[in-house]
C-alpha positions in Angstrom: 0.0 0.0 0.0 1.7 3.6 -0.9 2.4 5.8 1.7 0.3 9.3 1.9 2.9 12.6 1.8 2.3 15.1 4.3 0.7 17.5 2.0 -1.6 14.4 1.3 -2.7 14.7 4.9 -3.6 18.3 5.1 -6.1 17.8 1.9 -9.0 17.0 4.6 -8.8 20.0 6.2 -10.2 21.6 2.8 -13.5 19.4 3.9 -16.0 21.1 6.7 -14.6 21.0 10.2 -14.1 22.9 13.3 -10.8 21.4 14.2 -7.8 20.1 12.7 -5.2 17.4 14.5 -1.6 17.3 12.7 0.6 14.7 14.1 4.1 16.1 12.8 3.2 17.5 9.5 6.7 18.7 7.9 8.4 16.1 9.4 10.7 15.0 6.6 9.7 17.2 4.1 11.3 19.6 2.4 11.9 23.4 3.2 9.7 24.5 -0.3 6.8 21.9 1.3 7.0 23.1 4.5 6.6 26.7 3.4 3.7 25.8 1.3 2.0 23.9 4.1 2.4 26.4 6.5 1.0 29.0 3.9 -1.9 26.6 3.5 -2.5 26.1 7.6 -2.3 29.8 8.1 -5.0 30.4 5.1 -7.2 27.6 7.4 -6.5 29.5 10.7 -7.8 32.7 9.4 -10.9 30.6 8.1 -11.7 30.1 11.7 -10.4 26.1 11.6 -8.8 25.5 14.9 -5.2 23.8 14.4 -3.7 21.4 16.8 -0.1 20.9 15.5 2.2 18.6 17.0 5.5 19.2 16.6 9.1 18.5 18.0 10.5 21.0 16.4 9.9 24.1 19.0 9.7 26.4 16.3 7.7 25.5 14.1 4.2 26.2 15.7 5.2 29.4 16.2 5.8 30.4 12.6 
């Protein structure tokens, strides 16, 4: 079975919800992905979606 990428996983979020959980989202991607997903998430927050990211990378929920 082929794996999902992690801009794969975000595609839900385009779906009605109120909340969004993201179990390390950039994890292993690439600095061009990662600046396109966070483009995308910030787009969401502004929507009103509330995003639960999970990170280990201290940073990164803060950008």
């Amino acid at each position: 079975m082929p794996t999902l990428s992690a801009r794969d996983n975000i595609a839900p979020a385009a779906l009605p919800q109120k909340a969004l959980l993201l179990d390390e989202p950039t994890r292993g991607v690439d600095v061009a992905t990662k600046l396109e997903m966070q483009a995308l998430l910030d787009g969401l927050a502004v929507d009103g979606l509330t995003i639960l990211l999970i990170s280990s990378d201290v940073s990164e929920p803060d950008e």
